[in-house]
N, C-alpha and C positions, 0 to 999 in steps of 0.2 A: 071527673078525672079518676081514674083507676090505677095503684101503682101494687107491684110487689116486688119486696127485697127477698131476691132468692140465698139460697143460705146452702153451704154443705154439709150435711150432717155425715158424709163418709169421703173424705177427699181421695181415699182409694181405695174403689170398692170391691166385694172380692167377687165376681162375678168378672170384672177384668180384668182382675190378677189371674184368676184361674186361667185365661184364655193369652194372656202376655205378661208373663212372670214379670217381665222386665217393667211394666208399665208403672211410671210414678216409683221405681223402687231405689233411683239416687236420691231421693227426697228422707227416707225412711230415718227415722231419727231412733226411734223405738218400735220395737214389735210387741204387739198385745194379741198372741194369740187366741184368751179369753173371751177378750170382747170384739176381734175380729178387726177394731181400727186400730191401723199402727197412727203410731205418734209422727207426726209430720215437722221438716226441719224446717221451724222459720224465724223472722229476726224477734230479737228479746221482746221490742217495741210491738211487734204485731197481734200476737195475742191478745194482749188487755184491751189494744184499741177496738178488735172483731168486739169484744165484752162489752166494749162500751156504746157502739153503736146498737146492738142488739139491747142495751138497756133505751137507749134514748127511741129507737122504734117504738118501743112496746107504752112509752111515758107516752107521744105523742098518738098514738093509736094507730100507728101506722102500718098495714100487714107485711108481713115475713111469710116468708113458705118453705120448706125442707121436706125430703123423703129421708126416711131411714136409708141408708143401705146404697143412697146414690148420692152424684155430683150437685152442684148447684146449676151447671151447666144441664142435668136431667132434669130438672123444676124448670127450669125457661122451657125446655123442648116439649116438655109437655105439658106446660100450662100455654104455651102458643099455639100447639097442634089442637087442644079442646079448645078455644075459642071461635064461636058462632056470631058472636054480635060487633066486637070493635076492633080498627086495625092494634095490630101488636107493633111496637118500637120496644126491642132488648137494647139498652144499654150496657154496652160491655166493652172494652180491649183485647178481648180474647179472639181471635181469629177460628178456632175453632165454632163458634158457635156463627159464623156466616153461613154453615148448611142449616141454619132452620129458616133461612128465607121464603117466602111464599106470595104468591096470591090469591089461592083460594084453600081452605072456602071463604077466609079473611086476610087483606094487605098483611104480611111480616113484613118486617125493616129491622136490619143493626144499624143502631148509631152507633159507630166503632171509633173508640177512643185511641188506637193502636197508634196514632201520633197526638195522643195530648187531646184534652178537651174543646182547647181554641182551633184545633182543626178536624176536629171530630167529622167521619163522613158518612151519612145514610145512604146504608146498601140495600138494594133489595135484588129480586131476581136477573135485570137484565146490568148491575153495576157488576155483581160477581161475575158474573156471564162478560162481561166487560174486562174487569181488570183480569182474571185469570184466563180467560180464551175460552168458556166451557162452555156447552149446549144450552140456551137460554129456556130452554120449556123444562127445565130440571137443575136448574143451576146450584139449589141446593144441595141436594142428593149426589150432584156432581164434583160439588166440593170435600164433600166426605170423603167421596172415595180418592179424588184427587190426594188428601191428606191422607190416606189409607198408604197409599202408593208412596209417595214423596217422606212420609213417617214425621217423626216428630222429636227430636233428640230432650227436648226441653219435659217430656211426657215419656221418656222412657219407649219410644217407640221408632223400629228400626228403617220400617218402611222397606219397600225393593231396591236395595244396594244395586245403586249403576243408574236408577232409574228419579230423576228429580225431579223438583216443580215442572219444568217447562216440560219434562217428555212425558209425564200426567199427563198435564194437560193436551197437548199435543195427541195423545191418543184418545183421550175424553172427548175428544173434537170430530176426530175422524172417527170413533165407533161409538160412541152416546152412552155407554154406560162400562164399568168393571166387568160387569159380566159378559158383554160384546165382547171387548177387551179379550176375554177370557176364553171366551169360545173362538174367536179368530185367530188365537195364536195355537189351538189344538186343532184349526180346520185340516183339511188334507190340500187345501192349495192356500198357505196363512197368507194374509196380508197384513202380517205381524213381521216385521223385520228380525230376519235368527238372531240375532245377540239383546234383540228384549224379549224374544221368546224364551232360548235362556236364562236371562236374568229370572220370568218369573214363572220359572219351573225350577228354579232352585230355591225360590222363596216362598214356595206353593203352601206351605203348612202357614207360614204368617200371612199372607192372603186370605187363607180360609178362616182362619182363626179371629181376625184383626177389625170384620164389620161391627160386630158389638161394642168391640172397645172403643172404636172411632167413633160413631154415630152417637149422638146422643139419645137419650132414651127418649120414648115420648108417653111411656106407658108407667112414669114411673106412681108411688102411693103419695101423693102432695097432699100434705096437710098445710094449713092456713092457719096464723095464729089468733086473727079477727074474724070476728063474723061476716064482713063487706071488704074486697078487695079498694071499695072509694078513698080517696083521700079526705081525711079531713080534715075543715078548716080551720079549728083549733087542738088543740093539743087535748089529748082526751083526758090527762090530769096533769093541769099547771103547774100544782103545786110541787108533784114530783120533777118534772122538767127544772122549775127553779131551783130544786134542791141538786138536780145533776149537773148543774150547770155552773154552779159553787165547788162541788167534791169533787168533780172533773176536771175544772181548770176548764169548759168548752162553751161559756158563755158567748163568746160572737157566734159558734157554729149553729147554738140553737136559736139564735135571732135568725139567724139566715135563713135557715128550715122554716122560723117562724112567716118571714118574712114572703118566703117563696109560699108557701101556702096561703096568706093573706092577700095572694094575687090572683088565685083561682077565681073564677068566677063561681059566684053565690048560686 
């Protein structure tokens, strides 16, 4: 079994600020223009717990991956897009990361948390293509730009005012991709109805600007903190685990950990 905890090492990076000022900038706690990451607003509790799990990975030997300069949602998209040998399953909540679904050249799947773990659901190309109405031979790619379109207020992204989930999709359906989209409403006989032609020629510069920051990357620099993405089946130094397990206060968590790994097959 092979796992990685993808990690952010820039929750807002500036390669998508340049292109949507506004992206992630309700979040902005502090600005560091020096080192380029602003300080991000989050609860008191959350901080120390990221710390502490990143201690209890590294105690158990378990790999982590980060890119300078990107998301942690760009560590999944592009450690799923370089995989050759095994299917991929992202566990996430994150609905944004349903366009790295695939089937080739290996199965993707989300296990999508977005209602709780006990109803957790695996998606892959033809469930997206399912629940949102999109082209099933590009369902991922379809979701992106769907969320391109529809925006995303939670991420600071404005999307085509007038134009939401269902009338995405709805044109996702009928031209297969943004750029169809794009040219059928510039044709000379459109089959773009005039009031969403409108709408996105008055949001033409967020259009243009907006694939980057949407898509996840798949090209980003992942570094691995282990030498073997495998799981292993004990904790690579126990002694340290017992001791965090004391100072932390999180001794059932690391039974569990311990527990679920003691179930892998040998």
């Amino acid at each position: 079994k092979r796992l990685v905890v993808c990690l952010d090492l820039d929750w807002r990076p500036q390669f998508r600020v340049q292109r949507i000022p506004s992206y992630k900038a309700h979040r902005v706690e502090e600005e560091n223009p020096d080192s380029q990451v602003d300080v991000e607003q989050v609860p008191d509790e959350l901080t120390p717990q990221a710390e502490m799990i990143e201690e209890i990975l590294d105690a158990f030997g378990i790999c982590a991956g980060g890119a300078p300069g990107f998301e942690a949602d760009d560590v999944i998209g592009t450690l799923a897009a370089r995989e050759r040998r095994d299917p991929v399953v992202v566990v996430s909540g994150d609905r944004d990361l349903l366009q790295v679904v695939s089937d080739d050249p290996v199965p993707v799947r989300v296990l999508y948390l977005g209602r709780g773990l006990t109803n957790a659901t695996m998606m892959g190309p033809n469930e997206v293509a399912d629940r949102y109405g999109l082209p099933a031979d590009r369902a991922g790619a379809a979701y992106a730009e769907l969320a391109l379109l529809r925006g995303d207020p939670s991420d600071g992204l404005p999307g085509v005012p007038g134009i939401g989930e269902k009338t995405a999709a709805t044109l996702l359906a009928q031209h297969g991709s943004l750029t169809a989209i794009l040219a059928a409403a510039e044709d000379s006989k459109p089959s773009v109805a005039k009031a969403i032609r409108k709408k996105l020629r008055a949001a033409a510069d967020y259009v243009e600007a907006a694939g980057p920051v949407v898509r996840v990357a798949t090209d980003a620099p992942v570094t691995l903190s282990t030498p073997t993405d495998v799981l292993p089946l004990v904790a690579a130094d126990p002694q340290r685990t017992a001791k965090l397990a004391t100072r932390l206060g999180v001794g059932s968590s690391i039974k569990r950990l311990q527990k679920a790994l003691d179930s892998l097959p040998g």
